[in-house]
C-alpha positions in Angstrom: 0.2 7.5 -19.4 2.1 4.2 -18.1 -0.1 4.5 -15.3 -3.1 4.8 -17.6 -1.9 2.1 -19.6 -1.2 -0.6 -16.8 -4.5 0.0 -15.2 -6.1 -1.3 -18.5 -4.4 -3.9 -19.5 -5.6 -7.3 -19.1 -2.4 -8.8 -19.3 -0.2 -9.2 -16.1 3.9 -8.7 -16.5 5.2 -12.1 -15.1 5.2 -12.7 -11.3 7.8 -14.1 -9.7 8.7 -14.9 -6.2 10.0 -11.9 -4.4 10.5 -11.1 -0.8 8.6 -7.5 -0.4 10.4 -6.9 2.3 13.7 -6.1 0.3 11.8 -4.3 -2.0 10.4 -1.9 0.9 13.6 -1.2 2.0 14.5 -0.2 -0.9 11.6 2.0 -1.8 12.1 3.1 1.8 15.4 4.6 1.5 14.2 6.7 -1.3 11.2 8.0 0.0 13.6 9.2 3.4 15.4 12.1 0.8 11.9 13.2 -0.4 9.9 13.4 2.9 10.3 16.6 5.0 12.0 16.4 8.0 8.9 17.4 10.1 7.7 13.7 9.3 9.1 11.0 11.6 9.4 7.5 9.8 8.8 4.3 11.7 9.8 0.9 10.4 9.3 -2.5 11.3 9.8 -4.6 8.5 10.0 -8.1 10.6 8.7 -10.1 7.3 10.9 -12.6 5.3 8.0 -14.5 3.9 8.1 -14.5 0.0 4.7 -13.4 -2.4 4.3 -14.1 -6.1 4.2 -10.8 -6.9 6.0 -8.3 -9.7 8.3 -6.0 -8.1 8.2 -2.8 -9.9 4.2 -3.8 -8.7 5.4 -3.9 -4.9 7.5 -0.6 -5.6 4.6 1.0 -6.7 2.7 0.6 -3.9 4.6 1.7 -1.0 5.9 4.6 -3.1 2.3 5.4 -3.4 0.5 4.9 -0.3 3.7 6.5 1.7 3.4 9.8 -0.7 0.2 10.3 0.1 0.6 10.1 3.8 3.5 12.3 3.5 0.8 15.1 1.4 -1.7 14.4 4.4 1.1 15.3 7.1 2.7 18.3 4.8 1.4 20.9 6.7 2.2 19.8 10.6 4.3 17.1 10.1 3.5 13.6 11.8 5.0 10.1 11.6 4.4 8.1 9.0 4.2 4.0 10.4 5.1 1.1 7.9 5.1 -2.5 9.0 5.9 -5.6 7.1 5.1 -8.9 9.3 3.6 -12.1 8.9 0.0 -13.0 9.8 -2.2 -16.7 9.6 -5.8 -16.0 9.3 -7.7 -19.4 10.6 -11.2 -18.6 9.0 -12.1 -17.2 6.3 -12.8 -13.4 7.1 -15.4 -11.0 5.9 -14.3 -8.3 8.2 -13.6 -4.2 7.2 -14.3 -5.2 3.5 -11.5 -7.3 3.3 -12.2 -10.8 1.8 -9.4 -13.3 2.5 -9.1 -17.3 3.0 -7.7 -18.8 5.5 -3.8 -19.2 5.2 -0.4 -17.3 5.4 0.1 -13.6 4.5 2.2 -11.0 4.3 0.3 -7.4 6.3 1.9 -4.9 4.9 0.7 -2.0 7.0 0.8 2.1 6.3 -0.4 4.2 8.7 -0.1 8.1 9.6 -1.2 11.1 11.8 -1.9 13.5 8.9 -5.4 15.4 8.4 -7.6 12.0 7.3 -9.9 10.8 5.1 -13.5 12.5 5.9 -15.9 9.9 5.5 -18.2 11.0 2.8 -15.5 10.2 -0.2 -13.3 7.3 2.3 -15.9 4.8 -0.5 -14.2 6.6 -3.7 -10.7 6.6 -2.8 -10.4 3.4 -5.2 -12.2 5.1 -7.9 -10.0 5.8 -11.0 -9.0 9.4 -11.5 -10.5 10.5 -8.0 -8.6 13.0 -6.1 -9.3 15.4 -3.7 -5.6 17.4 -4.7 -5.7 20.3 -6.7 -4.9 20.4 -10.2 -1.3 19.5 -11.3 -0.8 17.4 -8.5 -2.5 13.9 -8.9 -3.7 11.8 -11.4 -6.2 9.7 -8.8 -4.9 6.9 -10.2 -2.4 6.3 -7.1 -4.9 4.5 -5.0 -7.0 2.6 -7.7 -3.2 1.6 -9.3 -2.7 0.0 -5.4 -6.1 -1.6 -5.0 -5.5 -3.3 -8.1 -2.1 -4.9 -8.1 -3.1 -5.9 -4.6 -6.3 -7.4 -6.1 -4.2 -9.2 -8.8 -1.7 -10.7 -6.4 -4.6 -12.6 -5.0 -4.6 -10.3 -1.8 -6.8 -7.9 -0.2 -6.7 -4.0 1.4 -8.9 -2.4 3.9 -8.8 1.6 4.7 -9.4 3.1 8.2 -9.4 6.6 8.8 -10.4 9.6 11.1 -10.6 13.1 10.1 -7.7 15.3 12.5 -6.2 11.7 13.8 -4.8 10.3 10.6 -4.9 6.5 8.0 -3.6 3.1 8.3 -4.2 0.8 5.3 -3.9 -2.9 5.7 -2.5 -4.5 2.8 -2.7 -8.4 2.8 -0.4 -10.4 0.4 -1.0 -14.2 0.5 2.6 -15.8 0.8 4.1 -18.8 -0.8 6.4 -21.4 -0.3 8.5 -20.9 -3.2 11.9 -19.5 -2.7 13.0 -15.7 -3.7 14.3 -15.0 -6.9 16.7 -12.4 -6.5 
């Protein structure tokens, strides 16, 4: 129902400066308990660079994207890749339907070697209340929750994906020269 709720509100909980990394450390940790052991985690969060951005918001979305990489690896394990790092796009870029001007970001990257998105429903994964899981558990309301918080935070998020061979979204934040709050 939060979810729900959230998703059609028009107004936005305060942002604030934050550091994501921290914050995907943090969700990190947690996810480690929950994630059977036949998944390997990578991470490389190399990223100090601060977003306006609402943390819970941040939380969210690396719980979220890394839960559903662990469901596509369930049945023969994989690894499961997150990256945090900082990127400067020169031109503006039309490019894998991402939209972004030029300037600094924050790539906040989620990839895995689970089963894959097939490409007839790879359009709808944003789509409120899709899912492809059966009944009981998901809402579909992960994924369009992600898309927009990144939306709101002024940033942009691309999906590539091959049946058998596995996911990687690309999640860019645009970063800011204020300092953290912590």
């Amino acid at each position: 129902v939060s979810q729900i709720l959230l998703f059609s509100r028009h107004s936005e909980e305060e942002k604030t400066p934050i550091e994501p990394g921290i914050v995907i450390r943090e969700a990190m940790k947690l996810l480690q308990a929950s994630i059977p052991a036949t998944i390997e985690i990578k991470q490389n969060i190399s990223s100090s660079s601060v977003i306006m951005a609402v943390p819970t918001q941040i939380h969210q979305v690396i719980m979220n994207l890394c839960t559903n990489a662990s469901s596509a690896m369930k049945e023969n394990g994989g690894i499961l890749e997150v990256l945090l790092d900082d990127i400067i796009i020169e031109k503006k870029q039309n490019v894998q339907n991402i939209n972004l001007a030029p300037g600094k970001y924050v790539l906040l990257k989620v990839s895995d070697t689970g089963t894959g998105i097939p490409e007839n429903i790879i359009s709808k994964i944003f789509d409120p209340f899709f899912t492809t899981k059966a009944p009981g558990e998901g809402t579909g309301m992960g994924l369009s929750m992600v898309h927009g918080i990144v939306k709101k935070s002024g940033g942009d998020i691309s999906v590539y994906s091959e049946p058998g061979k596995g996911t990687v979204f690309n999640i860019y934040f645009p970063a800011t020269d204020s300092e953290s709050v912590p």
